[in-house]
C-alpha positions as CSV (number, residue, x, y, z in Angstrom):
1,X,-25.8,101.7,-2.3
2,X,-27.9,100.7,-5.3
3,X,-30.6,98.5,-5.2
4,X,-29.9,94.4,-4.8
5,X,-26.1,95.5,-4.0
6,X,-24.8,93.2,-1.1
7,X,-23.2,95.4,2.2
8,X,-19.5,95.9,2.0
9,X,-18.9,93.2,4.7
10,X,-21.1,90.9,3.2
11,X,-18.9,91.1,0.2
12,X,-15.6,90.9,1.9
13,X,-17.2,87.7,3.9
14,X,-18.3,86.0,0.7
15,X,-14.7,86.6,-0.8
16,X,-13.1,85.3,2.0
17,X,-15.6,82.4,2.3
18,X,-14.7,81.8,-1.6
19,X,-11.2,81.3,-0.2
20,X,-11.8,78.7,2.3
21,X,-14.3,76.8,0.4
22,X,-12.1,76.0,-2.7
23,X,-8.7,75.7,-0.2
24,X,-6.8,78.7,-0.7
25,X,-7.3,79.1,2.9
26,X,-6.8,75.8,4.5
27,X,-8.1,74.2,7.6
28,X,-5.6,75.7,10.2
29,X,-4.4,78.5,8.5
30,X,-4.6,81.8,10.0
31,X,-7.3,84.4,8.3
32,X,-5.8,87.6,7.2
33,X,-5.2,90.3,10.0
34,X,-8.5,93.1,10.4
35,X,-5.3,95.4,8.8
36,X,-4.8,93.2,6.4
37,X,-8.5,92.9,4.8
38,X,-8.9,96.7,5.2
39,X,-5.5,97.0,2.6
40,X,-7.0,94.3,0.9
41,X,-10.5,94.8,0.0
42,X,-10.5,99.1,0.4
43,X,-12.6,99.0,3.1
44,X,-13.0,100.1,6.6
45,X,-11.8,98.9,9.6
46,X,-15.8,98.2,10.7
47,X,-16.4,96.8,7.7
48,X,-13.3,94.2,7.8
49,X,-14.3,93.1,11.8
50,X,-18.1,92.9,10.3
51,X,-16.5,90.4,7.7
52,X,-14.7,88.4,10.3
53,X,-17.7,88.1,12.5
54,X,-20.0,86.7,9.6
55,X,-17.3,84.2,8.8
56,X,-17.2,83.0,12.8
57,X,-21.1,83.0,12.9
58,X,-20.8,80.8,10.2
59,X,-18.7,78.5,11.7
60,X,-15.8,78.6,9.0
61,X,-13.4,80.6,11.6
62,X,-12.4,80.3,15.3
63,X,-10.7,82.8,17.6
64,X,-8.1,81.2,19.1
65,X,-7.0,83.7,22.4
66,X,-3.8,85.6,22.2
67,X,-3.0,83.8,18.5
68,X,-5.9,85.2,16.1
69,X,-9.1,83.6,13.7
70,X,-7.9,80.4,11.8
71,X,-9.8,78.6,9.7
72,X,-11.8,75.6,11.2
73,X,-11.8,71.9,10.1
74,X,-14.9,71.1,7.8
75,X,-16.1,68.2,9.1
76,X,-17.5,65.5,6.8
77,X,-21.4,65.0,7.9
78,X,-22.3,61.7,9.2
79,X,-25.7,60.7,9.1
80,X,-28.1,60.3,12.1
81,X,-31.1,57.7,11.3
82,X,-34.3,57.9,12.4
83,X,-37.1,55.6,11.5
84,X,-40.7,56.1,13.9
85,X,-41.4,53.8,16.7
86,X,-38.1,53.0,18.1
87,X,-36.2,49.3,17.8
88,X,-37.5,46.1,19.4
89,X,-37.6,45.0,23.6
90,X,-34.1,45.4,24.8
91,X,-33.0,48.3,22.7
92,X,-30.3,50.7,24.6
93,X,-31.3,54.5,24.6
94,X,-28.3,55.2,22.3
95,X,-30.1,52.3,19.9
96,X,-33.8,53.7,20.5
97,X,-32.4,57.5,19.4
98,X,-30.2,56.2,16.9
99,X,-32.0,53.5,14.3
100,X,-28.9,52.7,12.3
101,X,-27.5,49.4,13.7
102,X,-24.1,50.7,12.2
103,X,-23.6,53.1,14.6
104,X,-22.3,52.5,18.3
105,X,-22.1,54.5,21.3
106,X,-22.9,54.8,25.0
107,X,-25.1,57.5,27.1
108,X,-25.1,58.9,30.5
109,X,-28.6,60.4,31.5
110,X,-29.9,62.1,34.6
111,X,-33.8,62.3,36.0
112,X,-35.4,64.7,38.1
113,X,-38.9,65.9,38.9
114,X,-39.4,69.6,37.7
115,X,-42.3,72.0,37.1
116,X,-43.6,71.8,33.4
117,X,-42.9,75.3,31.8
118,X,-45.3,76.6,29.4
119,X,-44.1,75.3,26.1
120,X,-43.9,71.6,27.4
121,X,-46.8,72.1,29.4
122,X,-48.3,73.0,25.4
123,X,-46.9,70.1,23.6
124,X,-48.3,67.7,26.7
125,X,-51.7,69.3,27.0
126,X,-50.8,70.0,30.8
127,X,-51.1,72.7,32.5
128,X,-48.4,74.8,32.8
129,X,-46.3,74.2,36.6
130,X,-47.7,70.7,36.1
131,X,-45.1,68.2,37.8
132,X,-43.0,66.2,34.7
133,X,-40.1,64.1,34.9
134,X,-37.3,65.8,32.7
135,X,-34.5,63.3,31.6
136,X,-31.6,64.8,29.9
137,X,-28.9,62.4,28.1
138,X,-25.7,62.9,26.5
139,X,-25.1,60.7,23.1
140,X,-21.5,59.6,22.3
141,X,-20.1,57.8,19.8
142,X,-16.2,57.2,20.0
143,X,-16.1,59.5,22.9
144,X,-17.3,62.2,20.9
145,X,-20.6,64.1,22.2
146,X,-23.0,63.8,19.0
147,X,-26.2,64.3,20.4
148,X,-28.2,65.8,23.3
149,X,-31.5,64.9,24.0
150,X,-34.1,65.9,26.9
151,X,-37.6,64.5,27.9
152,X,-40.2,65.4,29.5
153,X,-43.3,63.1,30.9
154,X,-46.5,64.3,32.8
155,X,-45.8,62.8,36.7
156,X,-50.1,62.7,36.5
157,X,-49.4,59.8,34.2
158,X,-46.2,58.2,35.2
159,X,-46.5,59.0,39.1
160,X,-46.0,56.5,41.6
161,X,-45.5,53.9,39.0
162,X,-42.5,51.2,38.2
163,X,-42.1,53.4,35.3
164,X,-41.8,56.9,36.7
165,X,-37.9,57.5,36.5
166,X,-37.1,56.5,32.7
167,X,-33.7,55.0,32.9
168,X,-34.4,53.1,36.7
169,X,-36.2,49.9,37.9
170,X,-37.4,47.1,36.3
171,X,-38.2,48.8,32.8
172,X,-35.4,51.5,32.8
173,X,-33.6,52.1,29.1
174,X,-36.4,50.3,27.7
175,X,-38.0,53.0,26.0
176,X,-41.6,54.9,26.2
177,X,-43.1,52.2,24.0
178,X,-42.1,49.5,26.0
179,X,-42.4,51.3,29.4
180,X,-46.0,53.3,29.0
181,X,-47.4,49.7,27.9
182,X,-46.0,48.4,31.3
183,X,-49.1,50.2,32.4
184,X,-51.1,50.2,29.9
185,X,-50.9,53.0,28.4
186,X,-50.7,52.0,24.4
187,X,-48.2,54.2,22.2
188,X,-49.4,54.5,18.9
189,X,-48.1,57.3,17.3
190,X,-45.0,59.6,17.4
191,X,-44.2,62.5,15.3
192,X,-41.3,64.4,15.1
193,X,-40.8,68.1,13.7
194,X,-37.0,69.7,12.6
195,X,-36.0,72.5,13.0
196,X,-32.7,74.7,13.4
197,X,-31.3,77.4,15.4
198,X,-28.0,78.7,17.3
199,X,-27.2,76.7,19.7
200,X,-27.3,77.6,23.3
201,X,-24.0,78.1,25.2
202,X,-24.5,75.1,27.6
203,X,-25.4,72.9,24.4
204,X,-22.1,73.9,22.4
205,X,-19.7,73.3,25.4
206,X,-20.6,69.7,25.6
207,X,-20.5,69.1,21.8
208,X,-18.0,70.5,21.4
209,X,-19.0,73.3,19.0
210,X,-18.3,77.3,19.1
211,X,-20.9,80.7,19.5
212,X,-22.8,81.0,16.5
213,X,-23.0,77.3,15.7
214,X,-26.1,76.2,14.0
215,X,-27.6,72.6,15.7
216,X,-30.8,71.1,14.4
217,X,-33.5,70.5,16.7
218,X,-35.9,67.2,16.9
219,X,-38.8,67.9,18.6
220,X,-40.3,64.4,19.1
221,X,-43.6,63.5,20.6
222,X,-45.5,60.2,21.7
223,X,-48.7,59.5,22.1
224,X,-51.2,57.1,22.8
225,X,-54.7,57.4,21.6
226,X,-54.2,61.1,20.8
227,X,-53.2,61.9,24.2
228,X,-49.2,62.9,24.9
229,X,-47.6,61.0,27.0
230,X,-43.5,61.8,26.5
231,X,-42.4,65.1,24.6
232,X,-38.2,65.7,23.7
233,X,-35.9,67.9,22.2
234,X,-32.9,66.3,20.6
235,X,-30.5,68.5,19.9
236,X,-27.5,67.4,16.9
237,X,-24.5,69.5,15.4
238,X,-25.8,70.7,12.1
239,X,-21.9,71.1,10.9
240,X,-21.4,67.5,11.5
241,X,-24.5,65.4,11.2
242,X,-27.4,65.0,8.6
243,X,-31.0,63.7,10.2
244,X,-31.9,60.8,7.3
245,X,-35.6,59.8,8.1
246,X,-36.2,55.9,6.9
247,X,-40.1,55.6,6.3
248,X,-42.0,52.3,5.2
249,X,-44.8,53.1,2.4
250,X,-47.7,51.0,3.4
């Protein structure tokens, strides 16, 4: 193979991708058999399974058991807004992860005490095994699963307080502004970093995605006086949302 010159089964993937991309294979429509993209292209049988597994890694295929691949509905992106501290007293948690008053959906979310491992134990300048209380939520909007979010708060901090279980008692749903200044811990900065990666089997089965699936990952951070006091992962479907960031210029 000469220098710069693509695999075989990158070649027969970008053809095929070609295909899909300006419609001649439609949403629905069944890709050509492994036979048929050996006859096709001239290549080997290898080479056209390679092809088929780029195009499902991708996203752009799905196996469908017993049938064969088809070609997968391309969703339009919607966009998921995010603008710094989160909205007023009284905001929802869909509302505080969600800034764009547009958009409405419910949550269901479940707390429970756990040992901090090393990476969270990093971003929260704990030690690691440090008691945290991890929340994990489920975002929907018209019953679809759009985002997946889960927390994590020192118990050091939050421990034996009104505030320690994030969506129960007098301040639950109300957000880690609202709810670290209920004792007196003041928020005043939050950062967020985005990144992307494959999602995790666990993660695609409730949004509804398939192996090989890209989602983008928000890891968001709060603190107060430099100190963290609530670290999270939100996790979104990079095939069907964008992350648009709304930031005022002081």
């Amino acid at each position: 193979m000469a220098f710069g010159e693509q695999p075989a089964y990158l070649r027969v993937a970008s053809d095929l991708r070609r295909k899909i991309v300006e419609g001649l294979l439609p949403p629905h429509t069944r890709l050509p058999s492994q036979a048929r993209i050996r006859e096709e292209y001239g290549v080997s049988d290898t080479v056209a399974l390679e092809a088929r597994k780029v195009l499902m890694a991708e996203g752009l295929v799905e196996g469908r058991s017993g049938s064969g691949t088809y070609v997968r509905e391309r969703p339009t992106p919607r966009r998921i807004a995010r603008s710094g501290f989160r909205p007023a007293s009284g905001a929802n948690p869909f509302r505080q992860e969600q800034a764009s008053p547009e958009m409405r959906g419910t949550w269901e979310s479940s707390s429970a005490q756990t040992e901090a491992s090393p990476a969270v134990a990093e971003r929260l300048r704990i030690e690691p095994g440090d008691r945290v209380m991890c929340t994990k939520y489920v975002f929907r909007t018209a019953g679809e699963a759009m985002m997946l979010s889960t927390s994590w708060e020192p118990l050091a901090l939050t421990g034996r307080t009104p505030v320690m279980l994030p969506e129960e008692g007098p301040l639950g749903g109300m957000g880690v502004v609202e709810r670290m200044r209920a004792i007196d811990v003041i928020v005043d900065n939050v950062t967020e970093e985005v990144g992307a990666r494959p999602g995790l089997a666990e993660e695609l089965h409730t949004l509804g995605g398939v192996p090989g699936h890209v989602v983008l990952v928000v890891q968001r951070t709060f603190y107060a006086s430099g100190r963290p006091v609530e670290t999270a992962d939100v996790v979104i479907p990079a095939d069907r949302y964008r992350v648009a960031y709304h930031l005022s210029v002081r």
